[in-house]
Backbone as a printed PyTorch tensor [residue, N CA C, xyz], in Angstrom:
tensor([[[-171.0800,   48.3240, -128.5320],
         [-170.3680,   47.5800, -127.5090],
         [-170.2610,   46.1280, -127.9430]],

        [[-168.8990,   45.2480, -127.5940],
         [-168.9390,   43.8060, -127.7140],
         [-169.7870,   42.9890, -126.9930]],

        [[-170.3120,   42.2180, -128.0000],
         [-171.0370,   40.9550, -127.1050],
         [-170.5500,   39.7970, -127.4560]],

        [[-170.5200,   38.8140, -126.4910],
         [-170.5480,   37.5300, -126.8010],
         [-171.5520,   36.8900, -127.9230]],

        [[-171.0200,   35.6670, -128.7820],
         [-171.9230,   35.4440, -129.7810],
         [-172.6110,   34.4900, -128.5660]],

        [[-173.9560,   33.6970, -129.5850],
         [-174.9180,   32.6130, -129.0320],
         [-175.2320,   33.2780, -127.6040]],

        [[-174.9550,   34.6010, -127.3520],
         [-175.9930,   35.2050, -126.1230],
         [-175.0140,   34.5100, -124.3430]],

        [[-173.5850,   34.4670, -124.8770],
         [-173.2580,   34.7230, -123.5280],
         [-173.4770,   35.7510, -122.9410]],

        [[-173.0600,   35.4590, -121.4420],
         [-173.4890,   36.6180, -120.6980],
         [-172.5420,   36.8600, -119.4680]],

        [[-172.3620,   37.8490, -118.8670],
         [-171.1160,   37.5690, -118.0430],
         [-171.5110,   36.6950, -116.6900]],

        [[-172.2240,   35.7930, -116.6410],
         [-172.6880,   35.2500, -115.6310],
         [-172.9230,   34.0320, -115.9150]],

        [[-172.1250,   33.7440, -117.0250],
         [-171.8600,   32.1860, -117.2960],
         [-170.2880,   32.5480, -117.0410]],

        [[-169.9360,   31.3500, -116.2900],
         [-168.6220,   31.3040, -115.6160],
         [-167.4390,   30.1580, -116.6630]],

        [[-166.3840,   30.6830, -116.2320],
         [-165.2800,   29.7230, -117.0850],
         [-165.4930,   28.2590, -117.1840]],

        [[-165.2450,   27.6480, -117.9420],
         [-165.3370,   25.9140, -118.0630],
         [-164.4900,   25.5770, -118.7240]],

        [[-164.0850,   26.1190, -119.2200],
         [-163.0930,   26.0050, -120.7260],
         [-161.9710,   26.4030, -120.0430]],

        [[-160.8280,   25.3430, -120.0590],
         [-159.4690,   25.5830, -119.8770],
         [-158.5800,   26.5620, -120.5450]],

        [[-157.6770,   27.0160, -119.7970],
         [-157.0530,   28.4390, -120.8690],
         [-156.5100,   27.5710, -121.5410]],

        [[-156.3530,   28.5060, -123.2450],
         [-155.7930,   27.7450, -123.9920],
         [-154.0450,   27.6210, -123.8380]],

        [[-153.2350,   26.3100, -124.6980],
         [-152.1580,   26.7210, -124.0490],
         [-151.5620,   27.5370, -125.1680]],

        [[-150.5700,   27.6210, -125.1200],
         [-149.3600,   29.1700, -126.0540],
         [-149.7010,   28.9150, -127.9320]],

        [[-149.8500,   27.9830, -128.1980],
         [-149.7450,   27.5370, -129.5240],
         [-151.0260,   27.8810, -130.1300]],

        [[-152.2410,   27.4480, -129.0880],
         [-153.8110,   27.1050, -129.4080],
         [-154.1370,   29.0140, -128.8390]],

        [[-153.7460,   29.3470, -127.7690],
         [-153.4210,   31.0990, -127.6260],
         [-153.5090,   31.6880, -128.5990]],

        [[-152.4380,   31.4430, -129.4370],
         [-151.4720,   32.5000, -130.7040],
         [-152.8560,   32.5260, -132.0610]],

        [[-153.3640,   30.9670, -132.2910],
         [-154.1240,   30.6210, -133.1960],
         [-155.1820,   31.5520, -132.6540]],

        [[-156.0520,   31.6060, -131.8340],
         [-157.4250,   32.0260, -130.9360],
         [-157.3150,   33.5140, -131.1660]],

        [[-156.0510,   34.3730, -131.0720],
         [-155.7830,   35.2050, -131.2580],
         [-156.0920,   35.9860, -132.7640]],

        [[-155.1540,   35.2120, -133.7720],
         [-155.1370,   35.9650, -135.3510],
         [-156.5600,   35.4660, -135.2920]],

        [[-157.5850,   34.3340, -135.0740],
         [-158.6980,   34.2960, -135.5840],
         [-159.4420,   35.4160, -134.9850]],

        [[-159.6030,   35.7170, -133.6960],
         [-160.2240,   37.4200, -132.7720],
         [-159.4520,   38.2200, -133.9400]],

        [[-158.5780,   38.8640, -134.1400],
         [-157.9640,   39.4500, -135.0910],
         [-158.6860,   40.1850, -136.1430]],

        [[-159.4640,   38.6800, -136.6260],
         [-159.7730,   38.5810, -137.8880],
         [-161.3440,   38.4460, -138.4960]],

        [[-161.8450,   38.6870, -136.9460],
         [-163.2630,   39.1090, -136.2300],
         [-164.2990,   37.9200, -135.9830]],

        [[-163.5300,   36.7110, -135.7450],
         [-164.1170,   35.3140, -135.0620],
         [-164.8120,   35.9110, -133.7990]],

        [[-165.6580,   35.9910, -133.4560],
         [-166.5610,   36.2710, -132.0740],
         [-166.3980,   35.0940, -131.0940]],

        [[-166.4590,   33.8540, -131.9920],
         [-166.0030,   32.6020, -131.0050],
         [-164.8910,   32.8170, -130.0550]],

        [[-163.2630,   32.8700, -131.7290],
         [-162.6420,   32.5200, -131.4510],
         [-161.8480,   33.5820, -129.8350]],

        [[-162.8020,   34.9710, -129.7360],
         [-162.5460,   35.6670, -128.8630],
         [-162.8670,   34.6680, -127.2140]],

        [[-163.9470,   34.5240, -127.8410],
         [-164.8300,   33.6680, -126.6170],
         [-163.7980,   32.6690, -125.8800]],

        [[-163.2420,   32.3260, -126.8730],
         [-162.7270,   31.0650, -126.3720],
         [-161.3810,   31.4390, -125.2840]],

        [[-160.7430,   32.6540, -126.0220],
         [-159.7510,   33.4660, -125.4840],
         [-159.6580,   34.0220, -124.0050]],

        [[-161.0190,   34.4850, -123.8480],
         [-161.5930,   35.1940, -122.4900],
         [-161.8940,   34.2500, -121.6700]],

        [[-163.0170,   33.7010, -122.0990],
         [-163.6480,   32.8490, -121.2590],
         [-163.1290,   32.5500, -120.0690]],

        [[-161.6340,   31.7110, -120.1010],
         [-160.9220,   30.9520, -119.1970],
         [-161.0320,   32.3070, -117.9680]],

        [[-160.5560,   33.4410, -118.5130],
         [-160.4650,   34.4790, -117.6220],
         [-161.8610,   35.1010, -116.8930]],

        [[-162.5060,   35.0600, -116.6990],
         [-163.7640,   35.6670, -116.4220],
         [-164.0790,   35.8000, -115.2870]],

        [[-163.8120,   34.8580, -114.7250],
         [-163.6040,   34.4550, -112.5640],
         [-162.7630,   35.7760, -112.4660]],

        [[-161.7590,   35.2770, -113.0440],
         [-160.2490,   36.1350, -112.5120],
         [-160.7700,   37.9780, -112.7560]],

        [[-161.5660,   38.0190, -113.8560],
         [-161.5220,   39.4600, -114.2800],
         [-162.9270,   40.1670, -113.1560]],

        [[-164.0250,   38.9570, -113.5520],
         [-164.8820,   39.7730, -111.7750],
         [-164.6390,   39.7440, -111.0330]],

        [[-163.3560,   38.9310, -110.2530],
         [-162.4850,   39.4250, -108.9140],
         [-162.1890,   40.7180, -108.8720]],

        [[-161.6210,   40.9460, -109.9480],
         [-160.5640,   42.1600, -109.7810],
         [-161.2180,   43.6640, -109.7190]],

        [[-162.6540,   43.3170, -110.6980],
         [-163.6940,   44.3540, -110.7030],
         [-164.4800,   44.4040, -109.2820]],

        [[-165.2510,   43.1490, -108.9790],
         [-165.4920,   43.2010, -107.4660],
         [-165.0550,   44.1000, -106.8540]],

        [[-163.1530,   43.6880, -106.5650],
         [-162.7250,   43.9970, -105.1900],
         [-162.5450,   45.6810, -105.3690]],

        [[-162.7130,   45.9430, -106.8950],
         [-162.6640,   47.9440, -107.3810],
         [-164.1780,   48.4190, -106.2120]],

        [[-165.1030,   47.9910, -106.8370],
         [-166.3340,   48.3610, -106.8720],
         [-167.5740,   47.0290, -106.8550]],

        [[-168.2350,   46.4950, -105.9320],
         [-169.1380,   45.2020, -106.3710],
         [-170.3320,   45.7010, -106.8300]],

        [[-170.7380,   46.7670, -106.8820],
         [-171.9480,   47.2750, -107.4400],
         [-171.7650,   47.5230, -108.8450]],

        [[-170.4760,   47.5490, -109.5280],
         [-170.0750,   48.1220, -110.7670],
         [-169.4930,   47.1840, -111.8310]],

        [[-169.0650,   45.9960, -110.8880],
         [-168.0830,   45.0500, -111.4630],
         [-168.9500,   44.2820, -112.9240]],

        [[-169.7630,   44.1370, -113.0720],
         [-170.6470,   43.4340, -114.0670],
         [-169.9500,   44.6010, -115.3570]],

        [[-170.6940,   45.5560, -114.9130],
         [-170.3470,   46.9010, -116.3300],
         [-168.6870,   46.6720, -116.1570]],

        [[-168.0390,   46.8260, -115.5000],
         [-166.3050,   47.2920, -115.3590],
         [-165.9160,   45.6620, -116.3010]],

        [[-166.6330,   44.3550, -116.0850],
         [-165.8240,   43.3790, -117.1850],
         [-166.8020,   43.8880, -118.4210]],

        [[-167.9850,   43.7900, -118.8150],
         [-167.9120,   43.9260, -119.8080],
         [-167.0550,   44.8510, -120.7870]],

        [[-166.6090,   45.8750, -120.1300],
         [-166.3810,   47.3510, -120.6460],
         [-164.5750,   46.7310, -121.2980]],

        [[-164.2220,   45.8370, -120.2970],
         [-163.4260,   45.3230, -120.4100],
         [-162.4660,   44.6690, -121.9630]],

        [[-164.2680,   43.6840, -121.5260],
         [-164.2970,   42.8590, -123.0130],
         [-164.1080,   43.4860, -124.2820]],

        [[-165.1210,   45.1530, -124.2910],
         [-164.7290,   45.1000, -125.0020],
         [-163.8510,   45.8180, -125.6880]],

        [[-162.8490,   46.6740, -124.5360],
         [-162.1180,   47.2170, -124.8590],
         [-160.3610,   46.6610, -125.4460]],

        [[-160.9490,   44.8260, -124.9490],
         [-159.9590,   43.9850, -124.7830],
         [-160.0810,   43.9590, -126.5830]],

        [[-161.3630,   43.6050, -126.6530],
         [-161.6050,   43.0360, -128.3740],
         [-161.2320,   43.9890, -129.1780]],

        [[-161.3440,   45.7310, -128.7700],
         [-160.7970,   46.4490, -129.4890],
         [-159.1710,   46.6550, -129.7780]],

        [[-158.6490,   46.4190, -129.0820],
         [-157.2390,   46.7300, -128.2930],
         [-156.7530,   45.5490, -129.0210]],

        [[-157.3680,   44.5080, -129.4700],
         [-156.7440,   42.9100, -129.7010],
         [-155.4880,   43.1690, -130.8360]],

        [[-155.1660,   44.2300, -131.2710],
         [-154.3970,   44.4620, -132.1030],
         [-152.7140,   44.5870, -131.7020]],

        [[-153.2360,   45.2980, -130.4640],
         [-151.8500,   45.9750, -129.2630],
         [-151.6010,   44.5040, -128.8940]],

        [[-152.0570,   43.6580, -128.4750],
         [-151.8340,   42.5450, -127.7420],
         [-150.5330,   41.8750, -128.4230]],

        [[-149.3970,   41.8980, -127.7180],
         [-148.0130,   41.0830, -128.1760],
         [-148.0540,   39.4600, -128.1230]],

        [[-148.5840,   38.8220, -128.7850],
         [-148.6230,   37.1760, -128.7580],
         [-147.2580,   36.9510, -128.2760]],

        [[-147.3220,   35.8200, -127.5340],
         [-146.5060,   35.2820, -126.6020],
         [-146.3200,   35.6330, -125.2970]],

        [[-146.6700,   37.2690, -125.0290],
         [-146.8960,   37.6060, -123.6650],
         [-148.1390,   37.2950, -123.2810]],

        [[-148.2720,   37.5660, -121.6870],
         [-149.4050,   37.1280, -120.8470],
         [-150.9240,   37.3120, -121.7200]],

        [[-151.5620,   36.5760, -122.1800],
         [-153.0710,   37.0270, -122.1340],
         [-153.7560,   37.4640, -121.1430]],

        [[-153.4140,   36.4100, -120.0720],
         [-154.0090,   37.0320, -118.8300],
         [-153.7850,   38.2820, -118.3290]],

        [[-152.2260,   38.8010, -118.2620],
         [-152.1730,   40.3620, -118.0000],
         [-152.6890,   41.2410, -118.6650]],

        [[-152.7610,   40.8280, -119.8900],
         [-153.4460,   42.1420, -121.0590],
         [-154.4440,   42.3130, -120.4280]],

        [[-155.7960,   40.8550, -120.2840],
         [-156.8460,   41.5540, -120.0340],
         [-156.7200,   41.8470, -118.9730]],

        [[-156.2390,   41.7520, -117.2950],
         [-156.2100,   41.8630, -115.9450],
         [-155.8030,   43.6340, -115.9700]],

        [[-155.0150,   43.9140, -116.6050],
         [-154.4030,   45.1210, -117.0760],
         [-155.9780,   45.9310, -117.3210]],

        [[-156.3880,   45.8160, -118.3910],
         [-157.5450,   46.8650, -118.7580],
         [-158.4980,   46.7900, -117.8440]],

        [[-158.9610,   45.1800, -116.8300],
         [-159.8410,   45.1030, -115.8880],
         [-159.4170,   46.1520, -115.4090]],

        [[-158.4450,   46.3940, -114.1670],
         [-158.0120,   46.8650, -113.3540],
         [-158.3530,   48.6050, -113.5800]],

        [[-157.6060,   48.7630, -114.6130],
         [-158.0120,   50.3290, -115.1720],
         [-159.4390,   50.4510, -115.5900]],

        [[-160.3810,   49.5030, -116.0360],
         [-161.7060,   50.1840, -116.2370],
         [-162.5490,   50.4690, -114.6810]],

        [[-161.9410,   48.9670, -113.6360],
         [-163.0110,   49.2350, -112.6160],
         [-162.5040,   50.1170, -112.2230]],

        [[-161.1080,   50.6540, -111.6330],
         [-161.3430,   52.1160, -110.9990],
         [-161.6390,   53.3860, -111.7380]],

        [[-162.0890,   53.2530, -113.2100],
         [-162.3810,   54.6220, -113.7990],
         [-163.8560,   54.8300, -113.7150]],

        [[-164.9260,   53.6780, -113.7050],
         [-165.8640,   53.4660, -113.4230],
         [-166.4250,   53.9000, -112.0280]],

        [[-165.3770,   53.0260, -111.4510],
         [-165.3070,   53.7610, -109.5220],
         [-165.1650,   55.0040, -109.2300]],

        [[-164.2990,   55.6380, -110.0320],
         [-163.8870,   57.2910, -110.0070],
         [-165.2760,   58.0560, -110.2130]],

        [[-165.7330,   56.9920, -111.0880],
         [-167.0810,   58.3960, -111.9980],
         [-167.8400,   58.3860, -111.2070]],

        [[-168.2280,   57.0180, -110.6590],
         [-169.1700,   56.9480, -109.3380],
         [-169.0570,   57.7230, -108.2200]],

        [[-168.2110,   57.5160, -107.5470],
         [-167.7760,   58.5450, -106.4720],
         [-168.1290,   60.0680, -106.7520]],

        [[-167.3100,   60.5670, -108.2350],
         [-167.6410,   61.8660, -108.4620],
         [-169.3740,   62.0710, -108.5450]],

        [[-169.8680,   61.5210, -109.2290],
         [-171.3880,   61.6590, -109.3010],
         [-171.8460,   61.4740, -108.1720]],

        [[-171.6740,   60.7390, -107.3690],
         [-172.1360,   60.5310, -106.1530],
         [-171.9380,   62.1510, -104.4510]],

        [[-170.4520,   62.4370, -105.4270],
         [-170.3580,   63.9810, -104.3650],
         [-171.1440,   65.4050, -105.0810]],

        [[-171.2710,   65.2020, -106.6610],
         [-171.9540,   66.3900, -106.9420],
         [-173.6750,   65.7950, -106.5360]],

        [[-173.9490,   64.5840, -106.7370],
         [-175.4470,   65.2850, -106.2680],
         [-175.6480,   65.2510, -104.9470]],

        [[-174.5500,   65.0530, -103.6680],
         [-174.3140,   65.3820, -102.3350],
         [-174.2700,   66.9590, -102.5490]],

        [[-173.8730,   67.4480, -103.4880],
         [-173.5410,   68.9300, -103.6880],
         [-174.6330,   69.0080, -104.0450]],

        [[-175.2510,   68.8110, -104.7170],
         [-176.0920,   69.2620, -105.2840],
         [-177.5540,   70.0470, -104.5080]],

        [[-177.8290,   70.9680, -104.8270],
         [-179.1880,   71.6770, -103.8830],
         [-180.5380,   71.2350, -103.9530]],

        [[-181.0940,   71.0190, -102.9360],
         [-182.4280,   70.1310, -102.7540],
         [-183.5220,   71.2580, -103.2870]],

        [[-184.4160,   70.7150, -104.9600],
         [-185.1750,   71.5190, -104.7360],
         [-185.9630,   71.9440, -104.1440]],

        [[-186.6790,   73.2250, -103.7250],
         [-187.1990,   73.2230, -102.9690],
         [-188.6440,   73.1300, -103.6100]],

        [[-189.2920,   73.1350, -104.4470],
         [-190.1470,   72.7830, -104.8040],
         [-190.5370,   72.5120, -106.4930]],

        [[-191.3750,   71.6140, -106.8700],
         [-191.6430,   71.3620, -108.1220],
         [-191.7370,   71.9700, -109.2650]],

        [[-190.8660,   71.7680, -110.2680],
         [-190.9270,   72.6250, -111.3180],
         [-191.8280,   73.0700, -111.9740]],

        [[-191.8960,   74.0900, -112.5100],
         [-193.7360,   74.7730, -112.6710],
         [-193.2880,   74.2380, -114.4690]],

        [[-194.7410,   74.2160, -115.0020],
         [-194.7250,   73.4570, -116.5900],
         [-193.8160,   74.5630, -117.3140]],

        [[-194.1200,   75.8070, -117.1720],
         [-192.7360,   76.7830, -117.7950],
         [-191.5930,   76.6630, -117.4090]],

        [[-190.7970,   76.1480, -116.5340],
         [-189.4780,   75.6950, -116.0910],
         [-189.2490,   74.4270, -117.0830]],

        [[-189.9270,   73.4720, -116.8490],
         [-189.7930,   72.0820, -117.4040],
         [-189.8330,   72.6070, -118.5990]],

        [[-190.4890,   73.2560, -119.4800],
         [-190.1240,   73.4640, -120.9090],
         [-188.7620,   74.3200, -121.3220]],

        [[-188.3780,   75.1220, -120.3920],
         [-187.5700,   75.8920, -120.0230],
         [-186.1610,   74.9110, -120.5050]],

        [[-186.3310,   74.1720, -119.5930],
         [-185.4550,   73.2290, -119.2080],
         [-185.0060,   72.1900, -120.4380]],

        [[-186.0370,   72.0950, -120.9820],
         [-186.2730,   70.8600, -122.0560],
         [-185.8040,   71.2870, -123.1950]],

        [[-185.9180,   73.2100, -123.5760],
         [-185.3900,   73.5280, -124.4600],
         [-183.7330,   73.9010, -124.6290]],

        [[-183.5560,   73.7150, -123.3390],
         [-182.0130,   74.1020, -122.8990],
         [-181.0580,   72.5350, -123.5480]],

        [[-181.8130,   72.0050, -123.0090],
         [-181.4450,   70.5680, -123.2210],
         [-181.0090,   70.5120, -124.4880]],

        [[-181.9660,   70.4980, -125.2890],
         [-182.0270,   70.2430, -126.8460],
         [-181.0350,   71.0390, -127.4160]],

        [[-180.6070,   72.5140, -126.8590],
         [-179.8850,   73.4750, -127.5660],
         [-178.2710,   73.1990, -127.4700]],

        [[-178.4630,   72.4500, -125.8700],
         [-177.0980,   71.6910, -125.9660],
         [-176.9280,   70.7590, -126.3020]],

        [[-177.2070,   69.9980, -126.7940],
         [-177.0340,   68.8580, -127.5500],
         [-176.8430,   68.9540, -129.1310]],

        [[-177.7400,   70.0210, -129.8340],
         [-177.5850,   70.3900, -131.0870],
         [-175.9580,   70.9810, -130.7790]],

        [[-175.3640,   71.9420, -129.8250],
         [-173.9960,   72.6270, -130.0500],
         [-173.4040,   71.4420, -129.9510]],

        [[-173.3170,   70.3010, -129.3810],
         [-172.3700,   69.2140, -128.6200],
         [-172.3870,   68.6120, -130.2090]],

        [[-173.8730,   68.3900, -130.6740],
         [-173.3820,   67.2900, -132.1310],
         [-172.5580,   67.8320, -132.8530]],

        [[-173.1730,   69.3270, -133.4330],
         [-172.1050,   69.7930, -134.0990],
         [-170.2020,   70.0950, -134.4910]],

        [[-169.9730,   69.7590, -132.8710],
         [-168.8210,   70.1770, -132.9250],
         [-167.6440,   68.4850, -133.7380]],

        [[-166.7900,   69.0920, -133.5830],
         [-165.7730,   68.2700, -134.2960],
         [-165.5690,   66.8220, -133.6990]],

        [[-165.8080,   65.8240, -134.5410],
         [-165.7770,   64.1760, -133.8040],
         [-164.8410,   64.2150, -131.9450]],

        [[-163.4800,   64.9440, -132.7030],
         [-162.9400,   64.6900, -131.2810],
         [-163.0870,   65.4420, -130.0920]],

        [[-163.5000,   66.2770, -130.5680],
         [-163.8590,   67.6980, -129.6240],
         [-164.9030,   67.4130, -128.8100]],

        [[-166.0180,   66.8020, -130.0920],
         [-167.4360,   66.2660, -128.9660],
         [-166.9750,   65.4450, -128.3400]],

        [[-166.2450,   64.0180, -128.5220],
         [-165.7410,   62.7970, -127.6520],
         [-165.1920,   63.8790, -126.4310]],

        [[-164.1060,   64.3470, -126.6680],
         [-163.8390,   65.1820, -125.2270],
         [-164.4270,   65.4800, -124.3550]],

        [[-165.2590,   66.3840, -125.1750],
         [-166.2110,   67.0090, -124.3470],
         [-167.3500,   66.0060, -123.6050]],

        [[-167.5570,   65.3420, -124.2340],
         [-168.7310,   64.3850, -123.2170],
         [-167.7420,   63.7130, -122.2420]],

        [[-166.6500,   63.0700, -122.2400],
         [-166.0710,   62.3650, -121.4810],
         [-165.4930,   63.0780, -120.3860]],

        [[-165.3450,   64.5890, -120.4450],
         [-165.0570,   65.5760, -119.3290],
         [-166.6230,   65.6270, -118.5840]],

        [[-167.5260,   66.0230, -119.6760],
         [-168.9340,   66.9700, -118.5580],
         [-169.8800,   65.7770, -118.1300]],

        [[-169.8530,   64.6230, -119.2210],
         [-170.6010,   63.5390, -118.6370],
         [-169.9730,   62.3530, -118.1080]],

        [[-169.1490,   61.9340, -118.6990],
         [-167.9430,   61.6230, -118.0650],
         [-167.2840,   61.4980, -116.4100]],

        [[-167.1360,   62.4930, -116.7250],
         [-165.9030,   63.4190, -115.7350],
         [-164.8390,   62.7890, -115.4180]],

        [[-164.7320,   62.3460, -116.1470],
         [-162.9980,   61.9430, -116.6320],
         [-162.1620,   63.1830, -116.5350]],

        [[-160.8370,   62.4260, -115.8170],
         [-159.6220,   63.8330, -115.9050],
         [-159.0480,   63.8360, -117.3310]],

        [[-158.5960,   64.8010, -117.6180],
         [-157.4650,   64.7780, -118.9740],
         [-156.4800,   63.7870, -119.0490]],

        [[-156.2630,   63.1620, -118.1930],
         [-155.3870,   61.9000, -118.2990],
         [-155.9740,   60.5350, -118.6670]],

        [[-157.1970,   60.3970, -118.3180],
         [-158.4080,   59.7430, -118.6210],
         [-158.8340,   59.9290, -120.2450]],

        [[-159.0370,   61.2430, -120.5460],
         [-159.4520,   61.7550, -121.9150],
         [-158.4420,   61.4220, -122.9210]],

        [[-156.8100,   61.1660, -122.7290],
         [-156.0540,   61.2660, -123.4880],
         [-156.0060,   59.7520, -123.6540]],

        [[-156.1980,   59.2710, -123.2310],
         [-156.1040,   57.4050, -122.8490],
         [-157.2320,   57.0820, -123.7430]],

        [[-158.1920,   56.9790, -123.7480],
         [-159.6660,   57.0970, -124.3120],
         [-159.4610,   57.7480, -125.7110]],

        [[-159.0770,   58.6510, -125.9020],
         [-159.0400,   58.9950, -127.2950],
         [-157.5280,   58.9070, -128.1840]],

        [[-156.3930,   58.4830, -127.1200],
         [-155.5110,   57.7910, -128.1770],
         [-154.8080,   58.8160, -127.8790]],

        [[-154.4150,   59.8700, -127.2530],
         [-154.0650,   61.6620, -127.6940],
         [-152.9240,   61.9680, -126.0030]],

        [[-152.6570,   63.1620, -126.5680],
         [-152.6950,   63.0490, -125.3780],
         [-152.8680,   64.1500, -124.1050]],

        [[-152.1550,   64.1910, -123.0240],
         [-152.9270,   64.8970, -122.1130],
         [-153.3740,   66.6770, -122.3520]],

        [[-152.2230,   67.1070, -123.0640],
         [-151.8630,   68.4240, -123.5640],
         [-152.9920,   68.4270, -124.7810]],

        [[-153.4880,   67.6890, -125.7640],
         [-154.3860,   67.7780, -126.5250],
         [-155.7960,   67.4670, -126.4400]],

        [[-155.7630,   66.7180, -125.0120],
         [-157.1770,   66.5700, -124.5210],
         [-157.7110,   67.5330, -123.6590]],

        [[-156.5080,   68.6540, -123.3750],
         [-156.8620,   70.0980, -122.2850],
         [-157.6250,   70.4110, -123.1760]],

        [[-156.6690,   70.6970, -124.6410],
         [-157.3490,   72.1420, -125.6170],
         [-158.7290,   71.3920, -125.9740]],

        [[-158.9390,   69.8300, -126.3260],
         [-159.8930,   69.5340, -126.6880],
         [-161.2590,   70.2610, -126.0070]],

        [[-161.1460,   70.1310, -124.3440],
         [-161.9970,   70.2450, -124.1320],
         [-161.8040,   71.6800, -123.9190]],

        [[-161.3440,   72.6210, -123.8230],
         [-161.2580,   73.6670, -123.4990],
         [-161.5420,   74.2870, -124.8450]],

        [[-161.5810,   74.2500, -125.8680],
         [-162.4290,   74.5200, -127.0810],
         [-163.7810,   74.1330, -127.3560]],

        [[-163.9610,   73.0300, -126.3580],
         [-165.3670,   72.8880, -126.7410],
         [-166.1990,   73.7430, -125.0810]],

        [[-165.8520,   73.7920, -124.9890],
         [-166.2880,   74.9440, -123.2890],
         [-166.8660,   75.9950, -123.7430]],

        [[-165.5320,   76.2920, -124.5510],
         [-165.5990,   78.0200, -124.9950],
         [-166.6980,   78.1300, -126.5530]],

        [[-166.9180,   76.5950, -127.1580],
         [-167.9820,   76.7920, -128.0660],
         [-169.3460,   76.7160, -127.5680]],

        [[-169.5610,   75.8130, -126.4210],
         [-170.6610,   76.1680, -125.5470],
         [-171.0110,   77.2190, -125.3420]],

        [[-169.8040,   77.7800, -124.3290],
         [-170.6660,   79.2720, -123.5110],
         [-170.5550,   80.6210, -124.5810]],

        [[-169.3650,   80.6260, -125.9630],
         [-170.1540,   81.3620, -127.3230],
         [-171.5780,   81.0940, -127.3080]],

        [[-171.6620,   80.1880, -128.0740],
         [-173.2500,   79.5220, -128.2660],
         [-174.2320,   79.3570, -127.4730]],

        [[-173.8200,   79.3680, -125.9750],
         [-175.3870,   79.1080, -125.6620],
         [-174.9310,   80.0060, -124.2160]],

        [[-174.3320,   81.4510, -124.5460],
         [-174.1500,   82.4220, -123.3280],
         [-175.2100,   82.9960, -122.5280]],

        [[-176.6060,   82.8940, -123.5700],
         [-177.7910,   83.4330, -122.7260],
         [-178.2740,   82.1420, -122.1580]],

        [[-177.7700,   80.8910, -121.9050],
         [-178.4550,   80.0990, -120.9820],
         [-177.6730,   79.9670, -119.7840]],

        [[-176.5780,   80.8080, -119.6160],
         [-175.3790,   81.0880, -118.1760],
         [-176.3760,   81.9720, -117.3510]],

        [[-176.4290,   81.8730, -116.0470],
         [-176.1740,   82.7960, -115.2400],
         [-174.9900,   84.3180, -115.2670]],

        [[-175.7000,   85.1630, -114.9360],
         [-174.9450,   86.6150, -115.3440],
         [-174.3400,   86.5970, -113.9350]]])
């Protein structure tokens, strides 16, 4: 993940005037060209503006939703058309990370509403039970193919929709079905005796 150099943090607030179009364009090819400053200097101005926008998504989330931001901004710095808005580019990815963040929340938040109260403590053979299940999925998950695993975690841990998955991995919605729908079907191959019959 991106960090600020010299240990910013998102809770040091703007001071630094946006730059204007000329001193922009420059701030830019130097981020480009993997200046950590010269990113700094880029964002900075924006930072108020970008935990508004995360706030008003989610205020419990907004801290993670700019960073995620940052650094999807620093990755992305390539897409960025000099001369158009800086500010929209990043306001743009704010906007889309806090409600995908918000989405996941919510969803996690109704499955363990779903979820069944145990009714009592796992006996030490369950917990190992459990522990070995764990491990067996994770060995199938590494194995599988770079994009297949990305899929696949961003659907089951995730829970990102396929429209989500295709965005995230560059692809798109029709290739992020099969993605994950190949890696489903290499799971429950592989690990069919840990299903319910």
């Amino acid at each position: 993940m991106f960090s600020f150099p010299l240990g910013m943090t998102l809770l040091d607030r703007a001071s630094t005037p946006a730059a204007s179009q000329g001193d922009e364009r420059a701030l830019v090819v130097a981020a480009r060209a993997g200046d950590g400053l010269a990113f700094r200097r880029l964002v900075e101005p924006h930072l108020p503006m970008l935990h508004r926008i995360a706030a008003r998504v989610s205020p419990s989330l907004a801290d993670d939703a700019v960073q995620e931001t940052l650094t999807l901004a620093y990755q992305k710095l390539d897409g960025y058309q000099p001369g158009t808005s800086f500010k929209a580019f990043l306001a743009a990815i704010a906007t889309r990370r806090a409600h995908t963040l918000a989405r996941g929340e919510r969803r996690r938040t109704k499955r363990q509403e779903r979820a069944p109260v145990a009714q009592a403590p796992a006996t030490p053979e369950a917990e190992l039970s459990g522990a070995e299940a764990a491990r067996r999925i994770r060995e199938v998950i590494l194995a599988m193919p770079e994009k297949r695993r990305q899929a696949a975690l961003l659907r089951l841990d995730a829970g990102l929709d396929y429209r989500e998955i295709a965005l995230a991995l560059d692809s798109t919605e029709g290739s992020a079905r099969v993605l994950v729908h190949q890696a489903l079907r290499q799971l429950r191959d592989q690990l069919g005796d840990l299903l319910p019959h």
